[in-house]
N, C-alpha and C positions, 0 to 999 in steps of 0.2 A: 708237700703232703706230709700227713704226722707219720706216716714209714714209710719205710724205703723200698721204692719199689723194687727194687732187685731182691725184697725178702720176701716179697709176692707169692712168687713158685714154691719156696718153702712152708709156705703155710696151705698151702693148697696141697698137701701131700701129708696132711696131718687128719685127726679127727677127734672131738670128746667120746671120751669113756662116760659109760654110765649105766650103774648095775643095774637099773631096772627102769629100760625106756620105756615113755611114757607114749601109748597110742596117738597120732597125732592126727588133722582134720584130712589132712593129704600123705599122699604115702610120698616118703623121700627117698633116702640112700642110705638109712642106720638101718644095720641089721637085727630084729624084735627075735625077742628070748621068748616072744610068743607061739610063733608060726614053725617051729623045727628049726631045719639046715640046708634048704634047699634054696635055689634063687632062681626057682621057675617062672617062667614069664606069666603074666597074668591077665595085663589089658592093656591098652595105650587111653593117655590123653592127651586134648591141643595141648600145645606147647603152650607157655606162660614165659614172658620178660622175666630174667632173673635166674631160668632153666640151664641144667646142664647142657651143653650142645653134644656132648658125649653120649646123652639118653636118647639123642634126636637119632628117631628109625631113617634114615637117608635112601632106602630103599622104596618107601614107601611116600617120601618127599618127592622122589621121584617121579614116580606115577601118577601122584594126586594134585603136586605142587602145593601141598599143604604140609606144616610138621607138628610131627604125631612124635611124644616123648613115654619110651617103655615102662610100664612098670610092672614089677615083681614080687611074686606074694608074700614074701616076709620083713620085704623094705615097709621100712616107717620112716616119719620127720622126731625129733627130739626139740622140747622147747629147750631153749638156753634166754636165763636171764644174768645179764650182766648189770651187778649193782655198782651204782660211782660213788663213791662217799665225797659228797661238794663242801665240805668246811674249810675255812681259814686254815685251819694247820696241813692240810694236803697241798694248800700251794706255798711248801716251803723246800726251798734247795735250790743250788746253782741251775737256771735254765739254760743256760749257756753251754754248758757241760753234758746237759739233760737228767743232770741227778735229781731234778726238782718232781717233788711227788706226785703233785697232779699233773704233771706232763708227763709220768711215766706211766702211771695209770693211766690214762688217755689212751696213749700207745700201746697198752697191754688190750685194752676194751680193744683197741681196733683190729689190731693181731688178732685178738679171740673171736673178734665179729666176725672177722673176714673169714677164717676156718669155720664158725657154724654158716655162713653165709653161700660158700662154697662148696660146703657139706650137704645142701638140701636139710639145715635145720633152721626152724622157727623163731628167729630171734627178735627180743626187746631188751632195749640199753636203757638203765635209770637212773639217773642224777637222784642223791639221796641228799636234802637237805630240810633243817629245823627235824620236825617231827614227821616230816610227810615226802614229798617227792617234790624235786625240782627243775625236771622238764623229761621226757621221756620219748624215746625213738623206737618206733614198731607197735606192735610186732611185724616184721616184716621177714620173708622167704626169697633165697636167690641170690645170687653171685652182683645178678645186677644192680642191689639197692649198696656196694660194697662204700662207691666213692661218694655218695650221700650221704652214708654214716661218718664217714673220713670227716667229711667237713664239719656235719653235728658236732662230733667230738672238739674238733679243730674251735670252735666256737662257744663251746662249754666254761662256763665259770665257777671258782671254787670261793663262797666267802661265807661268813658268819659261822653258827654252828649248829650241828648235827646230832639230833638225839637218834642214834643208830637203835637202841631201843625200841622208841615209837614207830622211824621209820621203815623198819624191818616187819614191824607188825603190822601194820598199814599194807605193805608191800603184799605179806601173806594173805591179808585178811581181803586183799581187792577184786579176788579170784577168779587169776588170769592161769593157763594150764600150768600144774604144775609138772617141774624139768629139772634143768641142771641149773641151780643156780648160785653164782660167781661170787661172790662181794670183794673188792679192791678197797682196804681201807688201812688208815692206822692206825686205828680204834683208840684213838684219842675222843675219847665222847664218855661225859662225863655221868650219863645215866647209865653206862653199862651198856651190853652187846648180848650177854646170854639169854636174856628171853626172847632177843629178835631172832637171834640164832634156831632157837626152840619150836618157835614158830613157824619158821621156813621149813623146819622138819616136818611138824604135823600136820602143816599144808602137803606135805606130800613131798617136795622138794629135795632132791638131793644135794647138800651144799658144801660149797668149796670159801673156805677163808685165805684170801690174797695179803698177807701181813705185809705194806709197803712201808719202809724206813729210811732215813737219807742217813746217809755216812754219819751228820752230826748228831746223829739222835742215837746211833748204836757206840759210838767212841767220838763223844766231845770233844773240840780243840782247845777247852777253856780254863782257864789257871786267876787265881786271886779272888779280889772282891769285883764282884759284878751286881747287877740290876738284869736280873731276867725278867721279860712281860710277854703274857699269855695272849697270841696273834688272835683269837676268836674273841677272848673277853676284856684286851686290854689289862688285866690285874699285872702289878707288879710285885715280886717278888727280890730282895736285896740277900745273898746269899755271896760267901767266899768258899771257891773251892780250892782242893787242895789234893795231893795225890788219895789220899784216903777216903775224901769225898766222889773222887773219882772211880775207886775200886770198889765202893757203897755201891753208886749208880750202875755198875756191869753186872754186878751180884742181881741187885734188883730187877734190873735189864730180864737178867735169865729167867728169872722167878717168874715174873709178869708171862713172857714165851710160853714157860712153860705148863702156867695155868692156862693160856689159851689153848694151845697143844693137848691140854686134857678135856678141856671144855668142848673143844670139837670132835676127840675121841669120844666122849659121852653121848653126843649127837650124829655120831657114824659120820661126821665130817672133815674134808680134806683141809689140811692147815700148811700152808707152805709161806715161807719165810721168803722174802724179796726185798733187800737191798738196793737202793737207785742206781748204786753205781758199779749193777751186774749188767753187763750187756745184756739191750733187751731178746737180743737172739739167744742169747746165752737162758737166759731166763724160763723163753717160751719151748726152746727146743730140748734144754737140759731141764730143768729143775721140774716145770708142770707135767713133763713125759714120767720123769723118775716119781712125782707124786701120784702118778694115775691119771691124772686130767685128763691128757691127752693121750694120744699112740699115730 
């Protein structure tokens, strides 16, 4: 399975932040900045595959031998969109190891599925490839759709390349509710990211940027004359490095971060920095909790 089940329960104990939920078609278990502070009961409905069993009135299953799932008047559902970035350079890194990027995104999508999925939120996962979209799951509600997505993912493929650009705007422009939404990418895409970015905002969209990187991409192992070639376009480049070439590359490393670090500050967006070869526990429970994402 792409995670471990024994990190199950920890993720079930987790939930998205988000300053300003979005009404949703069913009422869930986020608490709405709409309705006050109260968590007065309100009405019951049949139960649905995918339901908390915690919400199920047992009292009343009882009696009728049917189950009836509580809800309360200031509960709502929150959409969550998780975007995949499927280009050629995301599936690069030791898989063995698990540093490899589209396996690590993979596992992050599933992590974060499973918490909106467990959460009583609305979620849809999108494989983002060329200009447009390269296969998508949901939207779906409920704990139960959790080992279906497992295996989506588990069978997901990363090639060619990705105008994060276009497929960002597409994405906004398709007008599915808008929520919380994710991007895992390493924005290696060669049209740029900030008016996808832009867009996701004025659709309404709260967004969060996943920076994923593998070890060799933040501290190279590489020394002399070499032949570098671009995994999405094939070009080859013939280049010697050398320690000064190398302390070039970390400078620039930074610079790059740190415009997208402002770029998303401009767009009230969360930017959190992910390294492959952070345990992804480490990742999901430390880094996205201390960025907001989560709690």
């Amino acid at each position: 399975m792409i995670l471990d089940p024994a990190f199950l329960p920890k993720l079930e104990r987790l939930s998205f932040i988000a300053r300003r939920v979005r009404a949703g078609q069913v009422q869930g278990e986020r608490r709405s900045s709409r309705r006050g502070v109260s968590t007065e009961f309100a009405d019951y409905r049949d139960y649905a595959r995918g339901d908390d069993l915690r919400r199920v009135d047992w009292n009343i299953y009882a009696r009728l031998e049917r189950p009836y799932v509580k809800l309360f008047e200031e509960e709502e559902d929150l959409a969550v969109h998780l975007l995949l970035d499927a280009s050629a350079s995301m599936d690069w890194g030791d898989k063995a190891s698990g540093e490899n990027k589209w396996l690590y995104a993979r596992r992050l999508a599933a992590a974060l599925g499973h918490i909106a999925l467990t959460g009583g939120d609305r979620l849809t996962v999108t494989a983002l490839h060329g200009p447009g979209l390269q296969a998508q799951f949901g939207p779906v509600r409920g704990r139960g759709h959790a080992l279906r997505l497992f295996a989506w993912l588990e069978d997901l493929q990363a090639t060619g390349t990705t105008d994060l650009d276009g497929a960002l705007r597409s994405y906004a422009l398709a007008g599915g509710r808008a929520g919380l939404a994710v991007l895992a990418s390493d924005l290696f895409s060669p049209t740029g990211y900030t008016a996808g970015l832009t867009a996701l905002a004025a659709r309404g969209h709260e967004v969060v940027l996943m920076h994923i990187l593998a070890p060799e991409e933040t501290e190279p192992p590489l020394a002399g004359d070499m032949r570098l070639v671009d995994v999405e376009t094939g070009e080859a480049q013939e280049v010697t490095i050398d320690s000064g070439v190398q302390s070039l590359y970390r400078r620039r490393l930074a610079a790059w971060q740190e415009e997208i670090r402002s770029a998303c500050q401009t767009r009230s967006a969360h930017y959190v920095t992910l390294a492959t070869h952070t345990p992804l526990e480490q990742a999901v429970l430390t880094h996205l909790r201390r960025s907001g994402v989560l709690k």
